[in-house]
C-alpha positions as CSV (number, residue, x, y, z in Angstrom):
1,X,13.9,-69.0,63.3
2,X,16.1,-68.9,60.0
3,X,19.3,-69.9,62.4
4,X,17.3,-72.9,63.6
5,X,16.7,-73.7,60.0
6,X,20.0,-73.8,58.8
7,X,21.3,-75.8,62.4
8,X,18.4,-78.4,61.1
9,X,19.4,-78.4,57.7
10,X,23.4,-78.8,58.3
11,X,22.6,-81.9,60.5
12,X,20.5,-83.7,57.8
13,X,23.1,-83.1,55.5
14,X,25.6,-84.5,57.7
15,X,23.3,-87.4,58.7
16,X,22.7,-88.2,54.9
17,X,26.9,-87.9,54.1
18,X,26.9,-90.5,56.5
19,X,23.9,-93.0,55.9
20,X,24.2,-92.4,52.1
21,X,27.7,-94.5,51.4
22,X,26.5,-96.9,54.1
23,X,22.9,-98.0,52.1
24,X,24.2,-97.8,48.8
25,X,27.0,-100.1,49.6
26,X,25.7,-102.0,52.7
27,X,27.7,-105.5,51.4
28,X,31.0,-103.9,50.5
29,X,33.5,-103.8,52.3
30,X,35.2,-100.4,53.3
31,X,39.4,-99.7,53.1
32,X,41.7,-97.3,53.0
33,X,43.5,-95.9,50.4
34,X,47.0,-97.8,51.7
35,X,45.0,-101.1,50.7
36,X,43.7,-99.5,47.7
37,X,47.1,-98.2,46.2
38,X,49.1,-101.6,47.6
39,X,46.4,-103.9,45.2
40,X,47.1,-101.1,42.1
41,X,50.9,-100.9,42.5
42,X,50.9,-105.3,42.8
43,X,48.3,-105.6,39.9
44,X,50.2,-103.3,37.5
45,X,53.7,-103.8,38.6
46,X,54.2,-107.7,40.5
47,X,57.7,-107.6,40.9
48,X,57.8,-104.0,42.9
49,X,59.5,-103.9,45.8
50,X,58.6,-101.1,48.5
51,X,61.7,-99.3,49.0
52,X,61.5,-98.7,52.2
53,X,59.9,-100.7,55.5
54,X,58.2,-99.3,58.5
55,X,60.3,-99.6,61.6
56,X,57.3,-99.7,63.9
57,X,54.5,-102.1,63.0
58,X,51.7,-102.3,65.9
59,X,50.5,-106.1,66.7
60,X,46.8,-105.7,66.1
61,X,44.6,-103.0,64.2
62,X,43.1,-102.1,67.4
63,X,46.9,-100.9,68.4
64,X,46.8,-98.9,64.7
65,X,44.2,-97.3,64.8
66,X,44.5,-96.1,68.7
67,X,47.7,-94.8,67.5
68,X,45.9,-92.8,64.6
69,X,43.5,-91.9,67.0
70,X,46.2,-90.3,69.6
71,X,47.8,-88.6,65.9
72,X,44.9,-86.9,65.5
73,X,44.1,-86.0,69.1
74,X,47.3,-84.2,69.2
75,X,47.1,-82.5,65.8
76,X,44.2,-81.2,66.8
77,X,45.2,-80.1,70.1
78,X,48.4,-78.3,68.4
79,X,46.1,-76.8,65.7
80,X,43.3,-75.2,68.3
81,X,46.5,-74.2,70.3
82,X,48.1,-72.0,67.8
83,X,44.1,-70.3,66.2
84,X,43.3,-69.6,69.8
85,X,47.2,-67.7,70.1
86,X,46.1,-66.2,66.9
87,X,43.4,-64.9,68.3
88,X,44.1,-64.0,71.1
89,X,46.7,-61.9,69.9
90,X,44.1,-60.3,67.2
91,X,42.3,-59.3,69.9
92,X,44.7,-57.6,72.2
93,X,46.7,-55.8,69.6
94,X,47.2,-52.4,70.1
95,X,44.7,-50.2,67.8
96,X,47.1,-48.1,65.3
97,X,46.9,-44.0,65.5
98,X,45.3,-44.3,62.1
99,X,42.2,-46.2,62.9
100,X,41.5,-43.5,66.0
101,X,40.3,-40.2,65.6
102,X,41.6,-37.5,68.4
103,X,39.0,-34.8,69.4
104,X,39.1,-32.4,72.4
105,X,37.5,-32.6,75.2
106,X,35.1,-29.9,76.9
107,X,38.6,-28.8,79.5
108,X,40.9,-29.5,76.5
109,X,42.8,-32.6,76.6
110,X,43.1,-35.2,73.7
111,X,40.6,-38.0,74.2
112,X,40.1,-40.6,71.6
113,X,37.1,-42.1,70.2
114,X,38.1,-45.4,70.8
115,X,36.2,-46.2,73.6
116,X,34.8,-44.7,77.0
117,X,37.6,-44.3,79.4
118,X,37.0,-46.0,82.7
């Protein structure tokens, strides 16, 4: 019951993260930071001049953000690649002589306490 709880509780908080910026700003309009710093830099400084220009610039913003889209897509596909390597190899990693305790068996051999043997 207590798991169910929390499960409910996480999704109104994310609902509310959501809804909240949304209904307390319903006629604003919403930009990026790149927008936001570009009408700083030209409101403080008007004669700056970016030193460098992009060398790709996509035709629409539907183009953009596909291509942020597909950035992300594979970022995240890199980054779940290398935690499940990660964890994988946590997993099957050989357990160190430390961590087992040897004790003889009833006809004398070493057995460890690692685990049943099959």
């Amino acid at each position: 019951m207590r798991r169910h709880l929390v499960t409910v509780a996480l999704a109104l908080a994310v609902i509310l993260l959501v809804a909240l910026p949304l209904a307390l700003n319903a006629a604003g309009e919403f930009g990026g930071t790149d927008g936001a710093a570009t009408a700083a830099i030209e409101s403080s400084h008007p004669h700056y001049r970016p030193w460098f220009a992009p060398f790709f610039a996509p035709e629409s913003t539907e183009v953009e953000s596909g291509l942020f889209a597909l950035q992300a897509a594979i970022g995240a596909g890199v980054l779940g690649y290398a935690l499940g390597v990660l964890r994988e190899r946590r997993r099957h990693r050989p357990v160190s002589p430390a961590t087992t305790a040897t004790a003889a068996t009833p006809d004398g051999d070493a057995a460890t306490s690692a685990g049943p043997t099959p």
